[in-house]
C-alpha positions in Angstrom: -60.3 -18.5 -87.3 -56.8 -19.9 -88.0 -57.0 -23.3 -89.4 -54.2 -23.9 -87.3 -54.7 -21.7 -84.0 -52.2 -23.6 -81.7 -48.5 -23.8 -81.7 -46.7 -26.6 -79.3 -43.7 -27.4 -78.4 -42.1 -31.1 -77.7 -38.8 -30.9 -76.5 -36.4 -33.6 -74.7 -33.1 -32.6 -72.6 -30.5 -34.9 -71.5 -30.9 -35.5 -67.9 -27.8 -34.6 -66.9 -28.6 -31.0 -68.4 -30.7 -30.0 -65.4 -29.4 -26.1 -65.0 -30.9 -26.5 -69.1 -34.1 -28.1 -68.6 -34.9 -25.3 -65.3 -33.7 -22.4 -67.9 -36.5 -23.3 -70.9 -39.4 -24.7 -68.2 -38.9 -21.1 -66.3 -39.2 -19.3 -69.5 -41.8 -21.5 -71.0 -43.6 -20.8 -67.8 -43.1 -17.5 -67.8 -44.7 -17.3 -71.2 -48.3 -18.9 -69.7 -47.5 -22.1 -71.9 -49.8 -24.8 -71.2 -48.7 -28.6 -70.2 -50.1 -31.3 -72.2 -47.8 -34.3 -70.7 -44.0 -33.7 -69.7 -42.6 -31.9 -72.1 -44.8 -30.7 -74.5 -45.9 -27.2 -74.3 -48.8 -25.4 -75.5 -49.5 -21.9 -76.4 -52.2 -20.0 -79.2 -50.5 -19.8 -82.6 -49.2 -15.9 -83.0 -46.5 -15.1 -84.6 -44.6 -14.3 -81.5 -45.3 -17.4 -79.3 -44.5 -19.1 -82.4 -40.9 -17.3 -82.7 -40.4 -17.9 -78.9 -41.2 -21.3 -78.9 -38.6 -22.2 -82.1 -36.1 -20.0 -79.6 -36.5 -22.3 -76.9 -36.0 -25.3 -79.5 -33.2 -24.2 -80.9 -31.8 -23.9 -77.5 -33.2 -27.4 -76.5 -31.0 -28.7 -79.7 -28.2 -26.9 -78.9 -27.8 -28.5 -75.1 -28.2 -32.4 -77.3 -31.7 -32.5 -76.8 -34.9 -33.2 -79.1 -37.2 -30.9 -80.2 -40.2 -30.0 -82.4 -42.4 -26.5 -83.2 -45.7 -27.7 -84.4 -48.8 -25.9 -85.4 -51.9 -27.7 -84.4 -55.1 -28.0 -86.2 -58.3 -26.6 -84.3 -60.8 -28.0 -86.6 -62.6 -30.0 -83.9 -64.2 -27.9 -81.6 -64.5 -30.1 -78.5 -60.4 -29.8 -78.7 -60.5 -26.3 -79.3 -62.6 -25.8 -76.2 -60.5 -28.5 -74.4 -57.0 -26.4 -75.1 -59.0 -23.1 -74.1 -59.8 -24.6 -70.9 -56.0 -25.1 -70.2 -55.7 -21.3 -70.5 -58.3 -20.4 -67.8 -57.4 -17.8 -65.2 -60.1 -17.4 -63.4 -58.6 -19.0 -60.5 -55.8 -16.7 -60.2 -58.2 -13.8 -60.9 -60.3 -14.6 -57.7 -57.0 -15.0 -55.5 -56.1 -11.3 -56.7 -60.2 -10.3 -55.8 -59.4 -11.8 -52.3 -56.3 -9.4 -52.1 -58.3 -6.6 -53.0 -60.8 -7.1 -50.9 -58.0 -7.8 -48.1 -56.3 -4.2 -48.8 -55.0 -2.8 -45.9 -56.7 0.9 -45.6 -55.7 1.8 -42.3 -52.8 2.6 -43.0 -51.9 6.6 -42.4 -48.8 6.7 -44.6 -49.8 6.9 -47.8 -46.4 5.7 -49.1 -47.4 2.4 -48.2 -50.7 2.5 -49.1 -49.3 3.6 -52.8 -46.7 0.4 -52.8 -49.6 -1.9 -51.7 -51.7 -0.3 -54.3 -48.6 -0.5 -56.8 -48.4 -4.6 -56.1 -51.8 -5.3 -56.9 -51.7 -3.5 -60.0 -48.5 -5.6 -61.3 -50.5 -8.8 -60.1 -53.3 -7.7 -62.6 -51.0 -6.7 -65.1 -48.9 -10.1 -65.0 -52.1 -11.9 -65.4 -53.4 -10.1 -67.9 -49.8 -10.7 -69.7 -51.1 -14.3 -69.3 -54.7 -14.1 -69.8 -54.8 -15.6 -73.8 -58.5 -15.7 -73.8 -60.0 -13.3 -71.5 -63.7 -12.9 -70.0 -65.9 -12.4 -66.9 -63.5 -12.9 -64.4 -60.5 -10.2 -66.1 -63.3 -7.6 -66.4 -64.5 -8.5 -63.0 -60.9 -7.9 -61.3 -60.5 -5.1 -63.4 -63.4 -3.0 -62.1 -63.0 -4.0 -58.1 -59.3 -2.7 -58.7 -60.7 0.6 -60.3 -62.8 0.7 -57.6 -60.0 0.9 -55.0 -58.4 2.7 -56.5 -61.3 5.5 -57.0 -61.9 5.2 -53.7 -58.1 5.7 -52.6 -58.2 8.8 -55.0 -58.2 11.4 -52.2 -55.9 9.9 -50.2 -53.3 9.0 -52.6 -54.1 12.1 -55.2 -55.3 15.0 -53.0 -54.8 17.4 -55.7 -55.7 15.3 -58.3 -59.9 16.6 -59.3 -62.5 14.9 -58.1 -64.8 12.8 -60.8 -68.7 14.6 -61.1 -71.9 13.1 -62.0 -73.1 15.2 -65.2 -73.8 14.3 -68.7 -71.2 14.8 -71.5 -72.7 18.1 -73.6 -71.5 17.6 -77.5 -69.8 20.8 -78.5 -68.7 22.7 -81.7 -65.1 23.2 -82.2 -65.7 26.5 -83.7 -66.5 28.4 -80.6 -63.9 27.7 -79.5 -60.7 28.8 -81.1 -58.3 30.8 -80.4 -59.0 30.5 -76.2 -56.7 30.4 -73.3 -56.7 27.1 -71.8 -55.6 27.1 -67.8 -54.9 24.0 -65.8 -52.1 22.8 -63.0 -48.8 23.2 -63.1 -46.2 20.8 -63.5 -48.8 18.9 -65.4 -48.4 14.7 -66.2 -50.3 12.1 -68.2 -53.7 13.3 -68.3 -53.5 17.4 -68.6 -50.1 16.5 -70.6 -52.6 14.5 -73.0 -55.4 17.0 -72.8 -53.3 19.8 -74.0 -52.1 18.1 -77.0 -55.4 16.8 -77.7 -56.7 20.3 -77.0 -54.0 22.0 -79.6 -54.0 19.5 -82.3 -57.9 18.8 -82.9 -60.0 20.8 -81.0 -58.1 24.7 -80.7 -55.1 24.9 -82.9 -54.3 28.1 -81.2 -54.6 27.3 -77.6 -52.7 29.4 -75.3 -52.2 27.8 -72.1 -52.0 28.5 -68.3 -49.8 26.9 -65.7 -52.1 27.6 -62.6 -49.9 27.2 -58.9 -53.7 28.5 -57.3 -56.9 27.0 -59.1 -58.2 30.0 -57.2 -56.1 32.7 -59.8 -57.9 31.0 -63.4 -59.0 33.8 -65.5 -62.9 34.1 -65.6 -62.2 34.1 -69.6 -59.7 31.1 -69.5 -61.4 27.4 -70.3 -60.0 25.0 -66.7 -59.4 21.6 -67.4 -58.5 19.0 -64.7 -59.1 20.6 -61.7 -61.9 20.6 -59.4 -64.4 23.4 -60.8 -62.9 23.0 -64.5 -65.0 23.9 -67.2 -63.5 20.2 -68.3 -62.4 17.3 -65.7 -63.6 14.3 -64.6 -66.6 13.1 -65.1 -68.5 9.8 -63.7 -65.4 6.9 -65.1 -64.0 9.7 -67.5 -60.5 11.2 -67.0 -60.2 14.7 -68.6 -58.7 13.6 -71.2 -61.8 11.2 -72.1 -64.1 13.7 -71.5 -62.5 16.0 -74.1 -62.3 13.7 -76.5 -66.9 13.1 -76.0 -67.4 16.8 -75.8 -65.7 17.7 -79.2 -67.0 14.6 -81.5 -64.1 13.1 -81.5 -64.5 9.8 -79.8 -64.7 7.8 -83.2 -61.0 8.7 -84.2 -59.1 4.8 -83.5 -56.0 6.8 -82.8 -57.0 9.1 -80.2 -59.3 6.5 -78.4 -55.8 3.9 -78.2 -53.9 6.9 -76.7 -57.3 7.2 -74.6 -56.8 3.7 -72.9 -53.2 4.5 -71.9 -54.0 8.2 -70.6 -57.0 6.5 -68.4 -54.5 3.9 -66.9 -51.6 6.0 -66.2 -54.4 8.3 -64.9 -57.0 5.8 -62.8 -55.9 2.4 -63.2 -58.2 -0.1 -64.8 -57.0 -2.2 -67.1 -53.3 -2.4 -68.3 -52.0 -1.3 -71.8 -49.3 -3.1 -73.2 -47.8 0.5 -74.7 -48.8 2.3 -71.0 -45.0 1.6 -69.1 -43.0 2.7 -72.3 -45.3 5.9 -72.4 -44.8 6.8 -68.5 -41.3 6.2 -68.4 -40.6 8.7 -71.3 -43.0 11.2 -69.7 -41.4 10.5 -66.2 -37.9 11.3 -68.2 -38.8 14.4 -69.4 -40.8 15.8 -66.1 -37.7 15.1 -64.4 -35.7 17.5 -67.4 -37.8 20.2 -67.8 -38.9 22.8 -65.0 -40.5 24.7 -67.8 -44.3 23.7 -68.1 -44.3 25.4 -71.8 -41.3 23.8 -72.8 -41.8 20.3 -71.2 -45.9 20.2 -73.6 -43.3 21.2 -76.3 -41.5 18.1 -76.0 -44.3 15.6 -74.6 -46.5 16.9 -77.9 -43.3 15.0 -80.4 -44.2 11.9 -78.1 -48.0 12.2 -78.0 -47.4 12.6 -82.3 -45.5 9.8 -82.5 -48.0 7.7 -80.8 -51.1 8.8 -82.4 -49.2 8.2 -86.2 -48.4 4.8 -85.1 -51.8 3.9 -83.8 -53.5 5.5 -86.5 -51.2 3.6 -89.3 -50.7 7.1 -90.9 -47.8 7.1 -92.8 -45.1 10.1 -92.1 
């Protein structure tokens, strides 16, 4: 453990600085900083509360106030548990179950079903922005919104595949090389994903097939997320996951970080910081590219980029 794990703030503004003081306690706020007394803010000592909080004293100095960035010592471990109690969201996590559980699913019009959907899932994000030291209730809220949202799956997603109850069967990369892969067209995150997982560690010689009719696969072509699929979803597992537990290659750090955003964009669950900067560039290039082979050309760079960052391999 740090031997100093908190950072705080003490910071004075003149009172007639009021549009000042409202600036630094909405940002502060923003932040999830704790209050110990007026004025002086608490937070866990990373590096980047620890930036944020000298910002906010610099700024506090420039307006002609006081201020002070101190690290704290957490030697004593009735404090320690003391400050950790100030960081406790379980309160906030039970108001978001009770907005779960109060989901409106009579709606008919699935666009508002999606934008209800939508605002519980930036509630749990925000909190889990927020949520320093998390536990119980995060994994709690986590699974009831995974739960809605498997259970609005059909409604929201009808031609998204359906999730089967099977075991995972481990499976030798050398039988199969050199196949013809098939899945939907116009594909996003998860057959996206799959492919390049599918061309860079399991069949470096995959051909693939941009299916407008499930019904037209090849018998000899190897599905994947679709309904039927030689690969899709199975039990929690999105297609990409269950690629990933067929071929060995659930071990590899890398591929299992790119995992967590793949099932997020894919299912929900819970939020990835590096999931919105992910969608938007896939959203981006969907948008440019009417050419399945050429949009996997470009979304591969992206998926390569990622998987050398997460991996720490150097170029």
């Amino acid at each position: 453990m740090n031997s100093k794990p908190w950072v705080i703030l003490i910071a004075s503004l003149p009172t007639q600085n009021a549009s000042g003081r409202m600036r630094i306690w909405r940002g502060l706020k923003a932040m999830g900083c704790a209050v110990l007394r007026d004025g002086v803010y608490l937070l866990p000592n990373r590096p980047e509360f620890h930036l944020s909080l000298q910002h906010y004293s610099d700024e506090v100095l420039a307006g002609g106030g006081t201020a002070h960035v101190l690290q704290v010592d957490g030697t004593n471990e009735i404090q320690q548990k003391t400050f950790e109690a100030l960081f406790d969201r379980s309160a906030d996590y039970a108001d978001l179950l009770k907005n779960i559980e109060r989901f409106d699913r009579s709606h008919q019009d699935t666009g508002k079903l999606q934008k209800q959907l939508n605002r519980l899932r930036k509630d749990f994000e925000a909190l889990v922005s927020l949520d320093f030291f998390p536990g119980a209730a995060r994994e709690q809220a986590a699974s009831a919104l995974e739960e809605l949202e498997y259970m609005l799956h059909d409604t929201l997603c009808p031609d998204e595949p359906r999730a089967v109850q099977r075991p995972i069967k481990s499976l030798n990369r050398d039988d199969y090389q050199g196949r013809t892969w098939a899945t939907r067209h116009r594909p996003k995150i998860d057959r996206l994903a799959s492919a390049w997982l599918i061309r860079r560690f399991i069949d470096t010689k995959a051909r693939f097939i941009w299916l407008t009719n499930i019904a037209d696969c090849p018998a000899d072509a190897l599905g994947f997320d679709f309904d039927g699929a030689a690969f899709t979803h199975i039990d929690a597992k999105v297609t990409y996951e269950v690629l990933q537990a067929s071929f060995g290659l659930t071990q590899n750090a890398g591929l299992h970080k790119i995992g967590a955003i793949v099932h997020y964009l894919d299912v929900g669950g819970i939020a990835v910081p590096e999931a919105a900067g992910l969608e938007a560039l896939l959203t981006g290039m969907w948008q440019t590219w009417s050419d399945d082979d050429h949009l996997l050309f470009e979304a591969e760079k992206i998926f390569d980029a990622f998987y050398q960052a997460f991996s720490g391999i150097d170029a």
